[in-house]
C-alpha positions as CSV (number, residue, x, y, z in Angstrom):
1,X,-4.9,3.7,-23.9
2,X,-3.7,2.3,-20.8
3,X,-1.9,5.0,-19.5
4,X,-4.7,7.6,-20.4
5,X,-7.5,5.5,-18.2
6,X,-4.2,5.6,-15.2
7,X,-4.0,9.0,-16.3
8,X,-7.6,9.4,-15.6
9,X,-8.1,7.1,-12.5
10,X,-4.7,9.3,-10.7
11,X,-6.7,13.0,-11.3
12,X,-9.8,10.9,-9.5
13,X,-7.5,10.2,-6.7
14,X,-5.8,13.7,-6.6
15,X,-9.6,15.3,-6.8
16,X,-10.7,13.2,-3.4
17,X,-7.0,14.9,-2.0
18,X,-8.1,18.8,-2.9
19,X,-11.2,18.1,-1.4
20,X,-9.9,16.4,1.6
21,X,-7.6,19.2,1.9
22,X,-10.5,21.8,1.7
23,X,-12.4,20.1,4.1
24,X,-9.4,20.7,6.3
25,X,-9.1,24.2,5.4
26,X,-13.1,24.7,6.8
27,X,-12.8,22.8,9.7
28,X,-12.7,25.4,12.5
29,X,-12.0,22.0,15.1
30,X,-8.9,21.5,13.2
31,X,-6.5,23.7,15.3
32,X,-3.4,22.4,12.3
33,X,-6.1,23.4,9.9
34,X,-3.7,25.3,7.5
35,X,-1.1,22.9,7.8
36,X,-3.5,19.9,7.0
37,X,-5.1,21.7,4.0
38,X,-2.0,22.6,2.8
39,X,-0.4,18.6,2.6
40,X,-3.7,17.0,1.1
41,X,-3.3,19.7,-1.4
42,X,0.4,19.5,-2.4
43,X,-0.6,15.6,-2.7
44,X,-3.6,15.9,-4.7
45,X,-1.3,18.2,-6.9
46,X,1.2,15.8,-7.0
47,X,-1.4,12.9,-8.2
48,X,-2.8,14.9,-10.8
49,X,-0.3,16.6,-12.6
50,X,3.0,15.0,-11.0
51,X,4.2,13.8,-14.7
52,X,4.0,17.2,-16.0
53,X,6.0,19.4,-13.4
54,X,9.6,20.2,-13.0
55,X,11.3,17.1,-10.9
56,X,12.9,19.4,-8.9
57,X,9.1,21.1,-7.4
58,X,8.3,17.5,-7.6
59,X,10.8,17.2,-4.7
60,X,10.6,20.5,-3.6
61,X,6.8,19.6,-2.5
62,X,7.8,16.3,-1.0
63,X,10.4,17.7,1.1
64,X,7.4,20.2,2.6
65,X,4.9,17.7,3.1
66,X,7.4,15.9,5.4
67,X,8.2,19.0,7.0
68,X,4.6,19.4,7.5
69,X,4.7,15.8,9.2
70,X,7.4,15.8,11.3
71,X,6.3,19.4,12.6
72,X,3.1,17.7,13.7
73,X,1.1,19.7,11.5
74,X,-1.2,17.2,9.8
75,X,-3.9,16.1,12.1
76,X,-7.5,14.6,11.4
77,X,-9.4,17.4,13.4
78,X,-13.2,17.1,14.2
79,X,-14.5,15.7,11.2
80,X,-16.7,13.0,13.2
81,X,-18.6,9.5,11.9
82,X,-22.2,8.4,13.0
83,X,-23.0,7.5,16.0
84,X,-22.3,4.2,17.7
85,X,-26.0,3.5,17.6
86,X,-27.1,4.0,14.4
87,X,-24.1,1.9,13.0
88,X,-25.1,-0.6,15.1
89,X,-28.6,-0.3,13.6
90,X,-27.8,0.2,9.9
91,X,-25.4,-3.0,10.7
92,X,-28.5,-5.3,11.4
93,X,-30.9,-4.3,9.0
94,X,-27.6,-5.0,6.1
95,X,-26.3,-8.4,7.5
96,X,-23.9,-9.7,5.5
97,X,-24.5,-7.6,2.4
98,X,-22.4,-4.8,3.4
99,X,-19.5,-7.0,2.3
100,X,-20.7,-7.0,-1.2
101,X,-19.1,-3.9,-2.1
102,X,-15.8,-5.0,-0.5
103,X,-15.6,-8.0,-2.0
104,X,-16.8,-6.6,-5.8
105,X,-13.6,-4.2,-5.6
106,X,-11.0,-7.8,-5.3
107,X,-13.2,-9.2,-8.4
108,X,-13.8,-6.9,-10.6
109,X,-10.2,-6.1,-10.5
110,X,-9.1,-10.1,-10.9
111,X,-11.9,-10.4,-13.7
112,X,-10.1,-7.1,-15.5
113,X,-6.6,-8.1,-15.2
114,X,-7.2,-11.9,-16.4
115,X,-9.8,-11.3,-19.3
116,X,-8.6,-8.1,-20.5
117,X,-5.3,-6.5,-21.7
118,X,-6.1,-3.1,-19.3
119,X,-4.0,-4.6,-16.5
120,X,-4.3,-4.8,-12.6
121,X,-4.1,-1.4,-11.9
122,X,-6.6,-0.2,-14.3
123,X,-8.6,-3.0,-13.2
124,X,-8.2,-1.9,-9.3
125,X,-9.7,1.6,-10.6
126,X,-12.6,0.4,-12.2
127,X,-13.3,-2.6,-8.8
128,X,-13.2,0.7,-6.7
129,X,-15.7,2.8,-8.8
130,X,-17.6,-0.7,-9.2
131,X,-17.5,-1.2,-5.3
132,X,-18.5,3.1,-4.6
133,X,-21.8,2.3,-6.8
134,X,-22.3,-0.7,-5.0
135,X,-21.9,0.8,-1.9
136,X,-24.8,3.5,-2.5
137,X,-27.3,0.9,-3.9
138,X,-26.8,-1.8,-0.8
139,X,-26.9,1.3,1.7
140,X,-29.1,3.3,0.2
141,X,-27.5,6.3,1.4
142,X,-27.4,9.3,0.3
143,X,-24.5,10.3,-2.7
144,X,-23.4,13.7,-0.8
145,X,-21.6,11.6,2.0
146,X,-19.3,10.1,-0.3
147,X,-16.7,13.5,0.1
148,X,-17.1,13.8,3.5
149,X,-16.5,10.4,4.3
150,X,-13.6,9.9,2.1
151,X,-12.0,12.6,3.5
152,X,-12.6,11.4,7.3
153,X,-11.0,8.4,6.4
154,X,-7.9,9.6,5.1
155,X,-7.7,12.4,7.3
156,X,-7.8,9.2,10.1
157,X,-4.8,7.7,8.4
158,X,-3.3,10.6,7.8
159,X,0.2,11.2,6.2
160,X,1.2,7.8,6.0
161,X,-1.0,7.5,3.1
162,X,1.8,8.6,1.2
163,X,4.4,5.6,2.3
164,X,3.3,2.9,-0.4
165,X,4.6,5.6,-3.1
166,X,7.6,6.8,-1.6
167,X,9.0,2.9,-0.4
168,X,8.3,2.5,-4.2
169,X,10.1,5.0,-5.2
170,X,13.0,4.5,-2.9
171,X,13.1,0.7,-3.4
172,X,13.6,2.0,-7.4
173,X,16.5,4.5,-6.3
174,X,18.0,1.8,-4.4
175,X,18.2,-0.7,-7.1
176,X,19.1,2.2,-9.6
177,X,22.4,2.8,-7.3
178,X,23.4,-0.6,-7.4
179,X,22.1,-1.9,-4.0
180,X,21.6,-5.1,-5.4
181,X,24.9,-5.8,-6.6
182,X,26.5,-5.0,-3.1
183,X,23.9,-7.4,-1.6
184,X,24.7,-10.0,-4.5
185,X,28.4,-9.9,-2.8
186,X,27.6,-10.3,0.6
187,X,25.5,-13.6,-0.3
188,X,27.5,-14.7,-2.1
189,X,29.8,-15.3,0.9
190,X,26.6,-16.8,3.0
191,X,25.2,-18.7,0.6
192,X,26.9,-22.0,-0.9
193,X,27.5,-22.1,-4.1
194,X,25.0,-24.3,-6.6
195,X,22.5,-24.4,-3.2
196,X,18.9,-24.3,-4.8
197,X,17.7,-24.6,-0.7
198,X,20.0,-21.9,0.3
199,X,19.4,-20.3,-2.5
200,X,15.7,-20.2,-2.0
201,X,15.5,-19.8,1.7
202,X,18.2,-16.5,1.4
203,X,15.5,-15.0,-0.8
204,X,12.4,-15.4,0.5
205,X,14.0,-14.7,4.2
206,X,15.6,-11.7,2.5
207,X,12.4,-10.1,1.0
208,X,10.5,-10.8,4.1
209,X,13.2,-8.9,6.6
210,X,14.1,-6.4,3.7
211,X,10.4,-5.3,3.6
212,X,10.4,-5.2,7.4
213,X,13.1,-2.3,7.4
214,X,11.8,-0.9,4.3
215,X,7.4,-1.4,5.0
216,X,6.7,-2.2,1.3
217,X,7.7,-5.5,-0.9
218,X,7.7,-3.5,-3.6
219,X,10.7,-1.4,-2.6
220,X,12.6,-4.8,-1.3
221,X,11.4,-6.5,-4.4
222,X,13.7,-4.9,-7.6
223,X,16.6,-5.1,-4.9
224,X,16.6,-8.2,-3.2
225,X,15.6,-10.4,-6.6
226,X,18.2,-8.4,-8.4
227,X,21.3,-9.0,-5.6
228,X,19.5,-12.9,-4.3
229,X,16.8,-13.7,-6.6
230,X,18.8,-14.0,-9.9
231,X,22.0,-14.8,-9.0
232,X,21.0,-17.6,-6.6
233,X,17.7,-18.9,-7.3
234,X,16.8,-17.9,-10.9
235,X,20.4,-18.7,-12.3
236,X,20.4,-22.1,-11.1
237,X,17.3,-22.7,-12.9
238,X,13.8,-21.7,-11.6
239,X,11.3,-20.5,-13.4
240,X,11.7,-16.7,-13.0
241,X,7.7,-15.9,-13.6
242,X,7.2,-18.2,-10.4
243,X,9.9,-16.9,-8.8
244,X,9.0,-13.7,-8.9
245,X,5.8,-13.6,-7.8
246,X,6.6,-16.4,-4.9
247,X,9.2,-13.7,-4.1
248,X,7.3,-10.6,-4.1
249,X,4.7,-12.7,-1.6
250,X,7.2,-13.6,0.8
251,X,8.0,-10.0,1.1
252,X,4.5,-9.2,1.9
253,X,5.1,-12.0,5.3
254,X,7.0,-9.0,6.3
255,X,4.2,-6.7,5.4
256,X,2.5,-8.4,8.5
257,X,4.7,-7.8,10.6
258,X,6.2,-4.4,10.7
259,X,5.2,-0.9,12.0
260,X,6.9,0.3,8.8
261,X,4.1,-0.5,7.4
262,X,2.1,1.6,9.5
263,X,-1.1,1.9,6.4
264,X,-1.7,-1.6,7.2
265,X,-1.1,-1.7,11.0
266,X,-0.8,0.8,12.7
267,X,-3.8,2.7,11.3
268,X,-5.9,0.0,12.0
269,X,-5.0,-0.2,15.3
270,X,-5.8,3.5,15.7
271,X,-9.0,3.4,13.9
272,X,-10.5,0.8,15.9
273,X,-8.8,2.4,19.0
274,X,-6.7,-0.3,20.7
275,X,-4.8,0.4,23.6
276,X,-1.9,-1.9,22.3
277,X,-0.9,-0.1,18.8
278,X,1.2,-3.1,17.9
279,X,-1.5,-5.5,18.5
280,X,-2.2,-5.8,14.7
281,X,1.4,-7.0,14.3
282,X,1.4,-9.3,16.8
283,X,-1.7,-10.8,15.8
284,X,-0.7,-11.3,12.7
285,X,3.3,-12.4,13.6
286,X,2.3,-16.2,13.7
287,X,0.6,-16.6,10.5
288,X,3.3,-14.4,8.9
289,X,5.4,-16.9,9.9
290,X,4.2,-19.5,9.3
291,X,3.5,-18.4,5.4
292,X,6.7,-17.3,5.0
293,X,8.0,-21.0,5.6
294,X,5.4,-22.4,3.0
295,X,6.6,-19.6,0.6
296,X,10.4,-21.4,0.6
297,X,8.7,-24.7,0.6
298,X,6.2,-23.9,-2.6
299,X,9.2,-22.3,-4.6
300,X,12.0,-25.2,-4.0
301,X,10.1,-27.6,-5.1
302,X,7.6,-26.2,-7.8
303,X,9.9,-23.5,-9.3
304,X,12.7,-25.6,-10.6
């Protein structure tokens, strides 16, 4: 049942892709219109019937739709938002309620995953079809804007939409190849032997850094807690459920603080249109830090 609803909620997502990439297709301001259309396309494809096609096209696709990137050939074109001064207006008259929406997508999903058995992602779908209805009843706008505006924003972010899934994917390959083990030996060389501290601080230092060169914990995750996490923190006794998701955590400090992850900083940056495009990082650098050190300090003493 599970992985029909997933099944379900990933032909959503690769729907709002076709339609971005028509949208692109029609938009004579768009002077990479073809090329545009053509990646939002071959990723809606890939979302909606990915599973079911030949791994080979699978990668076949990918390699064009990187092609298509590197050639420059994805832009957002001229697909335009409100004015200045009638955001500013509709901002005032909503107050504070515009964050109900926002805020319904993080609970719904929490109150899914905890009191059901349909799981986080399942319950991230249903927050974000929870928060779209909100949306329309606190605005009051009207329903046709939801395609155009969901295509403006991803055409704003662009290709590196596609990052989260491919890290994944590579930080799956990497551990399938036997990354791990090869980091497992280097540590083992750093890191004294029977050290829970060492132990501890080689992990959580590890994910964060690993997920700076790779922008996603969940690639560093499978291959830094197989080659540090188990051997050195989980062997010598923690509680692996704690460790884990301590672990995954502390990769996301380096989340905060890499272009890599250029979905969580670097569009934002060129959304709101600052002239530093690294100013998200380095707002964020101090209080990545600064978490990353409680993260070592939480599991050495609560995971054992």
């Amino acid at each position: 049942m599970i992985n029909t609803i997933l099944e379900i909620m990933y032909i959503f997502c690769g729907i709002v892709l076709v339609v971005a990439g028509i949208y692109a297709f029609y938009d004579k301001g768009n002077s990479k219109k073809l090329g545009s259309a053509l990646f939002w396309v071959l990723f809606g494809i890939l979302f909606m019937a990915g599973p079911y096609m030949n791994k080979a096209l699978v990668g076949a696709i990918l390699l064009v739709m990187g092609v298509l990137t590197a050639t420059k050939n994805v832009s957002a074109g001229s697909l335009i938002n409100s004015s200045e001064e009638f955001r500013k207006a509709r901002a005032r008259e909503l107050g504070n309620k515009i964050f109900i929406p926002a805020l319904s997508v993080g609970i719904v999903a929490f109150a899914v995953a905890q009191f059901t058995k349909l799981g986080g992602l399942v319950g991230l779908g249903i927050g974000a079809l929870v928060g779209l209805v909100l949306t329309m009843v606190v605005t009051r706008e009207n329903p046709k804007y939801i395609s155009y505006d969901s295509t403006r924003m991803l055409q704003q972010m662009g290709p590196t939409v596609i990052l989260p899934q491919l890290l994944g994917a590579l930080g799956a390959v990497f551990a399938k190849a036997g990354v791990g083990d090869v980091i497992a030996t280097m540590m083992g060389g750093v890191i004294p032997e029977g050290s829970r501290l060492f132990g501890v601080i080689g992990y959580c230092v590890a994910m964060a850094v690993f997920t700076i060169i790779m922008g996603n914990a969940f690639a560093a995750f499978a291959v830094i807690t197989a080659g540090i996490g188990v051997p050195f923190v989980i062997g010598l006794g923690a509680n692996p459920a704690m460790v884990g998701a301590l672990g995954l955590t502390a990769g996301y400090c380096g989340t905060l603080m890499t272009p890599m992850a250029a979905n969580f900083n670097i569009v934002p940056a060129s959304i709101l249109e600052m002239e530093d495009k690294n100013g998200v990082i380095k707002a964020q650098m101090p209080q990545a830090l600064i978490m990353l050190v409680l993260h070592i300090v939480v599991m050495y003493f609560f995971a054992f």
